[in-house]
N, C-alpha and C positions, 0 to 999 in steps of 0.2 A: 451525337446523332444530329443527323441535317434533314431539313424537309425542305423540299422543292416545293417554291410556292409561285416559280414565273407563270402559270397558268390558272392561279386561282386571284379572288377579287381582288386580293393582298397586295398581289404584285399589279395588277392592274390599275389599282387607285393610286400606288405609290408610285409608279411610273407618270401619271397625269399632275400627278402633286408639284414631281421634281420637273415635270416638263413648264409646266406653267410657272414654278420660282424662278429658272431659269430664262424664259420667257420674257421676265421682270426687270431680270439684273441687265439682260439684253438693250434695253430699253430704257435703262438708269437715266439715258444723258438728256431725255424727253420726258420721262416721269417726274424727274427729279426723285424720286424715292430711293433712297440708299438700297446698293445691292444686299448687304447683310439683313435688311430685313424680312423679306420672304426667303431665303434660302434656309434662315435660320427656326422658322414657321414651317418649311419643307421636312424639315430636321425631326421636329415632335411629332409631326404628323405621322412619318412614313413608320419612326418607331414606335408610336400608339398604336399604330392601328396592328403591326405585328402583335402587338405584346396583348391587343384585345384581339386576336384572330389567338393564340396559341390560351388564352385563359375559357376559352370557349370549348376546346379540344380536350380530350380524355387525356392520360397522362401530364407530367410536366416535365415541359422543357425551360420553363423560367431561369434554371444555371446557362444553358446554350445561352438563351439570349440574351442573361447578363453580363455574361464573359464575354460576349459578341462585342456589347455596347461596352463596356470597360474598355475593351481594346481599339476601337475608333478615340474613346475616349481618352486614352491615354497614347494615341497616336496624335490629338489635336496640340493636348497637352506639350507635348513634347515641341512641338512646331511654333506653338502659341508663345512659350518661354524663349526659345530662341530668335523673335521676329520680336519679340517685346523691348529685349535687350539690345537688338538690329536698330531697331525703332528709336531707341531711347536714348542713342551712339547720334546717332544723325541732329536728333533735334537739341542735343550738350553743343555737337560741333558746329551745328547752323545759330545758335546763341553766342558761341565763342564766334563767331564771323568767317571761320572757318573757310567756308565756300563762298564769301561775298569776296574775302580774301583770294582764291582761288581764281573768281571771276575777272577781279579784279590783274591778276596778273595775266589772265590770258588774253583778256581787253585791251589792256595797254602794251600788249607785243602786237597790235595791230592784226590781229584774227580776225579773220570775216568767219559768216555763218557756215561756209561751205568746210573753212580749216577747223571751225570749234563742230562740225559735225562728223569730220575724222576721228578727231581727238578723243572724243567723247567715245567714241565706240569701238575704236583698237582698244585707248585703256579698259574699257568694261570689259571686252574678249578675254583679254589677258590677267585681268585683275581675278573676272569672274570663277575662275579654277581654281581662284586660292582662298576670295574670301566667300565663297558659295554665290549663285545667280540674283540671290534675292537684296545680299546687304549689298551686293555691290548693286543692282541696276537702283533699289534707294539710293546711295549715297552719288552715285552721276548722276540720277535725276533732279538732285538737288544742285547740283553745278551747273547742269544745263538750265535750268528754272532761271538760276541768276542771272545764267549770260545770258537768255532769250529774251527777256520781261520787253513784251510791248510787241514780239514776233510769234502772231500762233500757229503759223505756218513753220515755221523752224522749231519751234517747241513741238507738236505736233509730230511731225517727221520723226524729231530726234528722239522722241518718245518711243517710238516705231524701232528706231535705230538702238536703241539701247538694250529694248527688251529681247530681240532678235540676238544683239550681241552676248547680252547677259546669256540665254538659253543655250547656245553654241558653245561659247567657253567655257560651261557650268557641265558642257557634254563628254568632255576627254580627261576628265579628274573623279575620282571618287568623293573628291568634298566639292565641286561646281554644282551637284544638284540634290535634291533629296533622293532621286531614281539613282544614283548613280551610289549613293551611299548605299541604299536598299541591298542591292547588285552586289558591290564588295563588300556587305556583310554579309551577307548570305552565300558569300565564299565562292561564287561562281565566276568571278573573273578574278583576277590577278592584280594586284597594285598598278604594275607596272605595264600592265595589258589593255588597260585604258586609255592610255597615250597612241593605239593606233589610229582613234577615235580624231587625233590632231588636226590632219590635213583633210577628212570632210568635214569638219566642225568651222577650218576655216572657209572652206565653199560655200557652207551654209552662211556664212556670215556676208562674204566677200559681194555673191551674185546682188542679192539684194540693195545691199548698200551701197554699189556702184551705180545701178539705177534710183534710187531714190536721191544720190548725192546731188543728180542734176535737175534734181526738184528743189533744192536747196537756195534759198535768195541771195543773190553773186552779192552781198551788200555788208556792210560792217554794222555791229550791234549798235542801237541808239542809248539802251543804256550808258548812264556816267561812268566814267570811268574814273572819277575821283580818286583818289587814294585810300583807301580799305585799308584800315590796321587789326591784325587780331588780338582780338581780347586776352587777357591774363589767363595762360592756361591750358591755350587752345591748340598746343601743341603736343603738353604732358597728355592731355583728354585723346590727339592721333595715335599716341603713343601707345596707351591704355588698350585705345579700338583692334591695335593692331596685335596686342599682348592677350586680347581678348579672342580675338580670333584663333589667334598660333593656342591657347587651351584648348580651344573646344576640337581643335584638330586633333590634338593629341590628349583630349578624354578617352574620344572615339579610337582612333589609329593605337595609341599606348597603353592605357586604361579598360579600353574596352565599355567604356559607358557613353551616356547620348550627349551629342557635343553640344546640346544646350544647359548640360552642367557647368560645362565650358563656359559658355556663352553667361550663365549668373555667378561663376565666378567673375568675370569682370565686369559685371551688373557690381557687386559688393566691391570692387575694388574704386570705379566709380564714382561709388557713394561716397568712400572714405574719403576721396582725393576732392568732391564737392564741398564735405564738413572743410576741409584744409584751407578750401580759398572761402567760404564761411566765413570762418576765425580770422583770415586773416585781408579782410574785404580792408578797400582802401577806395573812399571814394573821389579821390584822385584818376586812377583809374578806371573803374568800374561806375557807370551808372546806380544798377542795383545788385543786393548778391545774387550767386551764384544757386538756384534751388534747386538740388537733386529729385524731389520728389512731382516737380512742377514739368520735368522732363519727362519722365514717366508718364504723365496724366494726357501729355501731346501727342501719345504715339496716334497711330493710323488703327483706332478701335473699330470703324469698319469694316476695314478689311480685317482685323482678326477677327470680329465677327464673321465674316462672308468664309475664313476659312473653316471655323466650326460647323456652320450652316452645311456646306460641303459636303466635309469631311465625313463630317455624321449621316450625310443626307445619300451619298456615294456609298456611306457603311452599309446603311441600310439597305439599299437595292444590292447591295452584294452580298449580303446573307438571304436573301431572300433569291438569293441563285441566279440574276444577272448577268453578272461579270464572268463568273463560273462558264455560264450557255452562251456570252459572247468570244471567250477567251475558246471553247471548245470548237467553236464552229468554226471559226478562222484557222488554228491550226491543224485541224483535221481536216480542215474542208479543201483550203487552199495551198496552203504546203507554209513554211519558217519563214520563205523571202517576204512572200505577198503578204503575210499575215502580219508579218513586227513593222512592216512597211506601214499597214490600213492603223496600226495599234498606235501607230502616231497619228495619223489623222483624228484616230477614238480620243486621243490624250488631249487632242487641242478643244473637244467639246468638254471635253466632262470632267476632267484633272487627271494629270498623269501618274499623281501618287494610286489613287487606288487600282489602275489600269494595270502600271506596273506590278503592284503587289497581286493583283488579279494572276499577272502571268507566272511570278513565282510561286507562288499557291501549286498553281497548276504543275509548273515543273517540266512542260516539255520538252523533250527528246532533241538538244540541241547541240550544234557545235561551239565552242567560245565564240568565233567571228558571230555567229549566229545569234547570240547574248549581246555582243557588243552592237548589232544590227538594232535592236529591237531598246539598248538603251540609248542609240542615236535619236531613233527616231521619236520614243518616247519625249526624250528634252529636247531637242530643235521642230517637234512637232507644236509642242505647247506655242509657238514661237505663230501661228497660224492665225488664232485669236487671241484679241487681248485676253478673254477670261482661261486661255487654255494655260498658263503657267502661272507660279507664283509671282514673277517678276511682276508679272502684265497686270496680275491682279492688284500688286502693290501700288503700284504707278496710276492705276486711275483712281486711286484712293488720293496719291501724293500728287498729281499733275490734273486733277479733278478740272473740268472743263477744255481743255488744250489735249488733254489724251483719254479719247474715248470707243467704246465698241467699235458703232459706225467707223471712225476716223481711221482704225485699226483694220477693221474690215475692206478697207478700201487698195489697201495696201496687201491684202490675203494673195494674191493671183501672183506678184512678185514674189512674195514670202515662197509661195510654194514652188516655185521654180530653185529656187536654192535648196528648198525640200527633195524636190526629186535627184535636185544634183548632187547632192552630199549622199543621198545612196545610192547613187550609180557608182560613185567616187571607192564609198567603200567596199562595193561589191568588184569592183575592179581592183583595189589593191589586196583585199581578201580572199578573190578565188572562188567567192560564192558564185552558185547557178542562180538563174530564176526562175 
C-alpha cells in the first residue's frame, strides 16, 4: 500500500530540507563545507519525519517503509562497494607511479595542452563504455592532474572535458553508466541495441569539446619532465584493474548478479597481490612497503558520503510520491519526445539514477527508439552540471579546488548545445516525431 503524501507537511518540509542541502553542496567551493555533509543530514531528516508522520496514523505501514529504505539502501550499497574498489584501483596505481609515468610520457612526446586536452577526452569517450563513466573519468582525472600541475585553466577545462566525455561514452553501452545498466536489466532494450546510441553520444561529445578546445592555453606544460620510472608492480596492479573490470562485466552480463561482486572480487585479488610485494619488499627498490589497507583508507569518502546522502535523500521524496507526480506529468502531459528530452535536464539537477528508475517504475507506453531517447538523455544530461552525474560528482571530490560547481556551471550553455544536438541527431536517424 502507497500513500500519497506530495500535498501533505511531509512532503512539504522534505522538499525545503533537500532544497537547502542541495543549496549547500552548490556553494561547497565558497563554504568550504564538504558536500556530503548536509545531504547526508538531508537523508535522516526526510526519512524521520516520514517514519514520524506514518507512527502518528492509525494502521501500520512500518513494512512499506522498511522495505522502501532497505531498498535505497541496498541500492547505495551496491554503488558504494563498487566506487570503493574504483577508488582503491586508482590510488594502488597513483602509488605505483602509474600516472606520473604516464604523464611523464605524454610530456616528453612534446604535447602541449591543447593535444593533452584531446587525448584526454577521445580516450575517456572510448574507454568510458567499457570500463563504466565513473572509474574511467577517476582514472583520467588523475592523468590529467599530473600533466596540468601549476595550469588551472587547463585543469579546469579538462575537468569539464572529461566528465562530458566520460557521460557520452558511458551512453551507448550497457556497462558506460548505471542508467544504462538499469535499462538492460530490466530487459527493455537489447544488448546490441544500445550501440545506436553511437553517433549522438559522439555529438554530444564532439560540439562541446570543439569549443572549449580553443580555450585551451596554445603552451606546453611547465611541469618536469624528468624521467618517471614505475614502481615494482605497477603494471601486474593495470593488469589486475583491468581483470577486475572484465568480472564485474560478466557477474552481471553472465552471472547475473551486481557487478560490484565483480568489482570485490578484484578488491581480494588485490589484496593478495599487495601481501606478495609485502613479502617480498626490497628496499633497493622501493622506498616503503606496499600497504593494501592504507589504499583503502584514501578513497574519496566524501563523495561516497554525498552518494548516500543522495541516494537516500532522492529515496525518500520518491516514496513520498514525487518522482511518481513528476515522471506522470511529463509523459501524459507532453507526449515521450519532449518528456525523456526535459528528464535529462531533471537528471542533471537531482541524479539520474533515481529519475531513471522513476521512469521504469512507471513503465510507459514506449517504442525501443523511445527508451533509447530517454537513456541518452538521462546520461549526457547529467553532463549539464557538475553535481548532475557520478562522474562530475567524483571529480570535484578528486580535482577539489581546479573543478568546481561555479566553474562547471560556466560552461552549462556549451554543454547544452551538444545536449540538444545529440537529440536531434537521434530523432533523425530514428524516425521519431516531435
Amino acid at each position: 500500500m502507497h500513500i500519497d503524501l506530495t500535498t501533505s507537511y511531509v512532503g512539504y518540509i522534505s522538499l525545503i530540507i533537500f532544497v537547502l542541502a542541495y543549496a549547500l553542496v552548490m556553494v561547497e567551493e565558497f563554504s568550504h563545507l564538504r558536500k556530503s555533509k548536509p545531504v547526508i543530514i538531508s537523508a535522516a531528516l526526510i526519512w524521520g519525519i516520514i517514519a514520524f508522520y506514518f507512527s502518528s496514523q492509525p494502521g501500520s505501514h512500518s513494512e512499506n517503509l522498511e522495505q522502501a529504505l532497505e531498498h535505497n539502501i541496498l541500492e547505495f550499497a551496491e554503488l558504494f562497494l563498487f566506487l570503493l574498489v574504483a577508488m582503491t584501483y586508482i590510488n594502488a596505481l597513483q602509488e605505483r607511479n602509474v600516472f606520473d609515468f604516464i604523464r611523464y610520457k605524454l610530456i616528453s612526446k612534446g604535447f602541449n595542452f591543447r593535444q593533452l586536452f584531446l587525448l584526454t577526452g577521445v580516450i575517456t569517450f572510448f574507454l568510458s563504455p567499457i570500463a563504466d563513466n565513473l572509474t574511467t573519468a577517476l582514472v583520467m582525472c588523475s592523468v590529467l592532474l599530473a600533466c596540468g600541475k601549476g595550469n588551472n585553466k587547463f585543469l579546469a577545462i579538462g575537468c569539464i572535458n572529461i566528465v562530458v566525455a566520460a557521460n557520452a561514452g558511458g551512453a551507448f553501452s550497457p556497462f558506460g553508466d548505471i542508467t544504462t545498466l538499469m535499462v538492460w536489466q530490466a530487459g527493455i532494450v537489447d544488448f546490441f541495441t544500445f550501440f545506436k546510441l553511437f553517433i549522438p553520444s559522439v555529438v554530444n561529445y564532439i560540439i562541446p569539446a570543439f569549443i572549449m578546445y580553443f580555450f585551451i592555453p596554445n603552451e606546453l606544460p611547465q611541469v618536469s619532465a624528468d624521467k618517471v620510472i614505475m614502481k615494482r608492480g605497477g603494471k601486474v596492479i593495470i593488469f589486475l584493474g583491468l581483470l577486475t573490470i572484465f568480472s564485474a562485466v560478466n557477474f552481471h552480463n553472465v552471472l547475473h548478479l551486481p557487478p560490484m561482486l565483480g568489482m570485490m572480487f578484484g578488491l581480494g585479488l588485490l589484496g593478495l597481490y599487495s601481501f606478495y610485494l609485502k613479502i617480498t619488499f626490497n628496499p633497493e627498490y622501493d622506498e616503503r612497503k606496499f600497504d593494501f589497507l592504507r589504499k583503502v583508507s584514501k578513497a574519496e569518502w566524501d563523495t561516497l558520503l554525498f552518494f548516500f546522502g543522495v541516494i537516500l535523500s532522492v529515496g525518500g521524496l520518491g516514496f513520498i510520491g514525487y518522482l511518481a507526480l513528476v515522471s506522470e506529468y511529463l509523459y501524459v502531459g507532453l507526449g515521450a519526445t519532449y518528456a525523456n528530452s526535459l528528464v535529462g535536464i531533471l537528471s542533471a539537477i537531482v541524479d539520474n539514477i533515481p529519475v531513471m528508475f522513476a521512469v521504469i517504475t512507471m513503465n510507459p507506453s514506449m517504442s525501443t527508439e523511445q527508451w533509447l531517447l530517454v537513456t541518452l538523455t538521462t546520461g549526457v544530461g547529467g553532463s549539464l552540471l557538475s553535481i548532475g552525474s557520478a562522474a562530475g560528482v567524483a571529480l570535484m571530490g578528486q580535482a577539489r579546488g581546479h573543478y568546481t560547481f561555479f566553474g562547471h556551471l560556466k560552461w552549462a550553455p556549451v554543454i547544452f548545445i551538444g545536449y540538444v544536438a545529440s537529440i536531434y541527431v537521434h530523432i533523425l536517424l530514428s524516425g521519431l516525431s516531435l
